[in-house]
N, C-alpha and C positions, 0 to 999 in steps of 0.2 A: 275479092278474097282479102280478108284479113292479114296485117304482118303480122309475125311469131309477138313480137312485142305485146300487139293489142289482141290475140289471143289467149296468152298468159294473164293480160287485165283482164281479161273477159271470165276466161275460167275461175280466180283470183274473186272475184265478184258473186258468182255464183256459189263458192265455197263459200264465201264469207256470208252470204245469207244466214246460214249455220250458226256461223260465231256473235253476228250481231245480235241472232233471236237471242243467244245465251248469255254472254256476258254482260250486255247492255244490261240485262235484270237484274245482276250481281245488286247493284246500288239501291235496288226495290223493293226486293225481298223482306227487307224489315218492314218497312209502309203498309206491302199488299198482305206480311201476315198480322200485323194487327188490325187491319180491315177486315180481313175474309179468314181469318183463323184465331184471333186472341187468345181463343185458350189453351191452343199451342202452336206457338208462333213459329216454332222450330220445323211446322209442315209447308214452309211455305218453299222451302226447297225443292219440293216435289213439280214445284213449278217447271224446274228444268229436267228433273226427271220424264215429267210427262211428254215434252216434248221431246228428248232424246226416245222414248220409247216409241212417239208416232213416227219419227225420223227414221224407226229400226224397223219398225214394222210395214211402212210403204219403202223402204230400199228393197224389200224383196219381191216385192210386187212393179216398180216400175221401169226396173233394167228388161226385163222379158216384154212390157208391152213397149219398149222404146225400139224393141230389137225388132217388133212386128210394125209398129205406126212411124218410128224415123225416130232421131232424139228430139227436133225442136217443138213437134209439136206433144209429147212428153212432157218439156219445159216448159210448155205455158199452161198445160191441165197441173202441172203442177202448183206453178204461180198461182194458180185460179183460188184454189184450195187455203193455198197459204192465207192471202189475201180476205178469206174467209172467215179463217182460226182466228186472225191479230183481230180481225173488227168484232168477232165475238166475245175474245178476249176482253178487250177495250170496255165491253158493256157489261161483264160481267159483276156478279152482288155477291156469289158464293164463291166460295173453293174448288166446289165439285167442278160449278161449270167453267170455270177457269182452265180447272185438269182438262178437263174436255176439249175446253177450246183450244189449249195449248197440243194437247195431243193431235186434233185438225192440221194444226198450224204445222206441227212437226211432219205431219202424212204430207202432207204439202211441197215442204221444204224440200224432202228423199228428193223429188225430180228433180230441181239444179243440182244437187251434191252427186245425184249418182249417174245421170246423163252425164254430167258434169266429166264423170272420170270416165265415164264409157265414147265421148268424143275425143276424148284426149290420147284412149289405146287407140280408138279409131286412126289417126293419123300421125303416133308415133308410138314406138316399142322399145322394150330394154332396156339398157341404159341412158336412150334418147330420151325415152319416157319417165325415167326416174329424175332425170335432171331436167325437167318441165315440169315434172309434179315439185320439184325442189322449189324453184321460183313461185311457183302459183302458191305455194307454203307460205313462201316468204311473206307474200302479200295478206296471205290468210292472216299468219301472228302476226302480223303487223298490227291490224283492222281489230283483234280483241284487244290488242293495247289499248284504243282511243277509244272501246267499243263503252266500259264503264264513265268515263269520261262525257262522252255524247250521253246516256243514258243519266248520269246526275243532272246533266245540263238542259235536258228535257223534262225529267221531274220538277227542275226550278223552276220552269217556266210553265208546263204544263198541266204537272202533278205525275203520276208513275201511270194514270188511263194514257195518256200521251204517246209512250214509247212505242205500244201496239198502233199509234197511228203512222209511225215512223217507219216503222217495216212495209208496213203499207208501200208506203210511196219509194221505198229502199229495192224496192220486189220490182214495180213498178218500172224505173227509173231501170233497172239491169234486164227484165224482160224486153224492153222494148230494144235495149241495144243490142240485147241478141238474134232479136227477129233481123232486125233493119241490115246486121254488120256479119253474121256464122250463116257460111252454107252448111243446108244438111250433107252432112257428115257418112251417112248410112244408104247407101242409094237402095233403089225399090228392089233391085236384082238379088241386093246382100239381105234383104230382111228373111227373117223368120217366125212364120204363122203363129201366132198368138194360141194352141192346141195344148193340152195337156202332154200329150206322148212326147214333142218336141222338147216340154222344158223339164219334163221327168229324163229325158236322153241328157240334154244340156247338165241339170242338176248331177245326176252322175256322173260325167266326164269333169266335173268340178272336183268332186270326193277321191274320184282316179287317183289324182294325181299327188304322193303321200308330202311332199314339201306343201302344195297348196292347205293342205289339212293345219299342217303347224303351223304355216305363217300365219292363216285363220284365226289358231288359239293364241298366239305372239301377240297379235294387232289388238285380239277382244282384251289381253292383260297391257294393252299399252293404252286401248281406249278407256280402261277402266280406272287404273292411276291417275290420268289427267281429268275424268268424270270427278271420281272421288275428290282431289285437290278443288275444282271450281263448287262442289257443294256445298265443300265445310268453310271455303278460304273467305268472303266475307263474312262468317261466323269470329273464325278468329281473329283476324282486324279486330271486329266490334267489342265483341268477349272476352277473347283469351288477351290480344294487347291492345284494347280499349283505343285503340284509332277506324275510328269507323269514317272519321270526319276527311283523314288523310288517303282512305282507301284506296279512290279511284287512283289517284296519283302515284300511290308505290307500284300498284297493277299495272301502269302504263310503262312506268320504269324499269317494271321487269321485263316484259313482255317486250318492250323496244331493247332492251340487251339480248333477248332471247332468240328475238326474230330473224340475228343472226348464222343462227344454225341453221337454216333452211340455204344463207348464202357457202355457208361452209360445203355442208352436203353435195351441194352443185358443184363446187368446184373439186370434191375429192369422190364423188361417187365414182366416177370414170375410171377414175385410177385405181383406187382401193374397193371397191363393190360395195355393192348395196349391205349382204350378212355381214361384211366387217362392220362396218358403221354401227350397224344395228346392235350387233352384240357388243361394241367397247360400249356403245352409249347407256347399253342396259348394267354392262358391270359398274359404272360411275353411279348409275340410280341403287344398285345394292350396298354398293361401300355408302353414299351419302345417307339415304334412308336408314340406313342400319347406324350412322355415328348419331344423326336425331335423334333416333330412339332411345339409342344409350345416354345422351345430351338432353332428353325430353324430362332424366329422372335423377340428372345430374345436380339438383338444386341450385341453377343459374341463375343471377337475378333476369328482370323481366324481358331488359331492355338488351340484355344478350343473346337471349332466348330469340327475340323478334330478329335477331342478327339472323340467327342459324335458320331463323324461318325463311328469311329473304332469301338467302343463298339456296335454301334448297326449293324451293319455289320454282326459282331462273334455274336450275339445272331440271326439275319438272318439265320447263316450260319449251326451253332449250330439247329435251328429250323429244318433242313431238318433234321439231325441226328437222332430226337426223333419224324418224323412226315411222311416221306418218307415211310420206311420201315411196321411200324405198319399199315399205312391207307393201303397201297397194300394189305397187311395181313388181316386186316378189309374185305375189297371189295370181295377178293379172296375166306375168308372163308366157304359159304356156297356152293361154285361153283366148288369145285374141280373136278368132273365129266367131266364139259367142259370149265378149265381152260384156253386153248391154247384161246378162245371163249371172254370168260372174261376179259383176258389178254389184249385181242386185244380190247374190248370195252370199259374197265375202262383207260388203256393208252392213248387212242385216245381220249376220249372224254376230258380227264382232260387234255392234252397237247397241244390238236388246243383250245380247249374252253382259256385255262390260256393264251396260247401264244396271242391271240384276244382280253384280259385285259390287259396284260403284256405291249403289243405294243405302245397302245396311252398312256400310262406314261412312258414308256422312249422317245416317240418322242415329249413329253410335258418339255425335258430338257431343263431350262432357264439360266443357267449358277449357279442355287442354287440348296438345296437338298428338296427343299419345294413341288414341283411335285411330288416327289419320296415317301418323309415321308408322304405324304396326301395320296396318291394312297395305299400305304403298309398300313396304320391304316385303312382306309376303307375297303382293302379285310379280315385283321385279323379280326377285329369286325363281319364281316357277317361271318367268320369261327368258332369265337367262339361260334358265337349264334348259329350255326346250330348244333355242338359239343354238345351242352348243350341241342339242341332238338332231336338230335340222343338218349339220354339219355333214357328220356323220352319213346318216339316211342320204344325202345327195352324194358323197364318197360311195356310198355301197353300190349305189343305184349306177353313178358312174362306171364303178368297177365291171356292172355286170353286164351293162351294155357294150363292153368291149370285151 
């Protein structure tokens, strides 16, 4: 059996598969759309679209067969898949089949990310579980800090077909450590028949429960803010303040200032709760979001402008740190029973639903950040508010069962 240590690496690894497909492309995006799209270069985004969307659409499908076959071997049919999508990728001449392939690659990926979290309720809960997902965070932000960084540094060498071979071997290289090093988690006694009737009961006993409902809608407007910001954010480097050359670099700098909110979280969820957290962190995304916006039209010069970008970026980015981990942990809490179940319904539904917000504000990119900071205050605002109605709803609910 694995220590707590090297299963937080473990899990940590398996999220980041997620972040490596994603922001490694950040650096590519321009390359692959003048290759595979010149005449509008600005679709080359959808790159990550497509895979966020196959990501959405097999998290709903492989919590319920993991719940029936065990997780590990979930995670390697997943592996399988992925492993599939990068090398299609890799060959691809068009867009379409790119979309395609990226979409594979995304279907793929759901098994580490959402086993991922269905072993993790497996053998802890609560707030044990919030401050586990905290750390394995940490590791996560860490990993897209360097993740643009690797991904220039394999177009230098390689050219931008390369990075799809790097997944490859990145999938690889974490599958096998988890065959060799994680017992299954889900013994044969606790599984549940892979049967319609079982995951129409399961999916219901999800919607039961009226906190799970909001946290659901909290998570899809906190996956969508940080969708939206990695669409447009090599855009505006490039466009809006003409450093495209410095890009990777400022992204790792934020991201490595940011990756500290995952340590914060862990050390204050125990004490203050996961909803506090959540909700001061979304009021800081309102108030900041909202002085951009007003600052977007303040007629700054360029290089001030880039200031207020940066800062509000790492508070972005910071954001996932203190709001990722806790909401799963929120959602998950009363559903441990049929986790794998959960997993796959709370994933899916906040990942395609955000990615289908996310989309038309980054393809709303005008050459400003004024799309971007309107789109981002209007999903915090309805996060806060819903945060602040989740309150409520568990006081009443409280109230009644005593």
């Amino acid at each position: 059996m694995q220590s707590r240590f090297e299963f937080i690496a473990m899990m940590a690894m398996l999220f980041a598969t997620v972040a490596f497909s994603i922001d490694s492309m950040l650096p590519a995006l321009p390359e692959i759309g003048q290759e595979l799209s010149p005449d509008a270069p600005n679709r080359a985004q959808l790159i990550l679209s497509a895979f966020v969307m196959g990501l959405g659409v097999g998290t709903f499908i492989v919590g319920p067969i993991s719940d029936a076959i065990g997780r590990k071997p979930m995670i390697l049919f997943g592996a399988g898949l992925y492993i599939v999508g990068a090398l299609l990728a890799s060959m691809a001449q068009t867009l379409e089949l790119m979309l395609l392939a990226r979409g594979l690659q995304g279907l793929g990926a759901a098994g580490p990310r959402v086993v991922g979290m269905a072993v993790t309720r497996d053998l802890y809960s609560g707030r044990q579980m919030a401050q586990i997902s905290s750390f394995v965070m940490f590791i996560f932000v860490l990993f897209p800090a360097v993740a643009p960084l690797l991904g220039s540094g394999i177009i230098e060498l390689g050219g931008w077909r390369a990075i799809f071979l790097s997944f490859i071997l990145f999938s690889i290289i974490g599958t096998v450590w988890m065959q060799l090093r994680l017992s299954e988690t889900l013994p044969k006694a606790a599984r549940s028949p892979f049967r319609p009737a079982p995951l129409a009961v399961a999916a219901r006993e999800v919607f039961a429960h009226p906190s799970v409902r909001i946290t659901i809608v909290v998570l899809t407007l906190c996956f969508a803010m940080f969708f939206a910001m990695l669409s447009s954010v090599q855009q505006i480097y490039d466009i809006t303040f003409a450093r495209a050359d410095s890009f990777p670099y400022w992204f790792f700098a934020i991201s490595l200032v940011a990756s500290g909110a995952s340590i914060v979280n862990a050390k204050l969820v125990v004490r203050l709760g996961m909803r506090f957290l959540v909700t001061v962190i979304l009021g800081v995304q309102v108030v900041v979001a909202g002085a951009v916006v007003v600052l977007s039209h303040a007629g700054l010069s360029n290089e001030a402008l880039f200031v207020v970008f940066l800062v509000w970026q790492a508070v972005m980015f910071f954001q996932m740190g203190l709001t990722m981990g806790n909401l799963n942990a929120m959602g998950m809490e009363p559903l441990g029973h049929i986790a794998g179940m959960a997993a796959s319904i709370i994933g899916g539904i906040s990942t395609v639903a955000a990615m289908l917000l996310a989309a038309p504000i980054g393809l709303a990119f005008d050459g400003t950040i004024v799309p971007l900071s309107t789109g981002i205050l209007i999903l915090s605002v309805l996060a806060m508010g819903l945060m602040l109605w989740l309150r409520r709803v568990e006081a009443r609910l409280e109230a009644t069962a005593y």
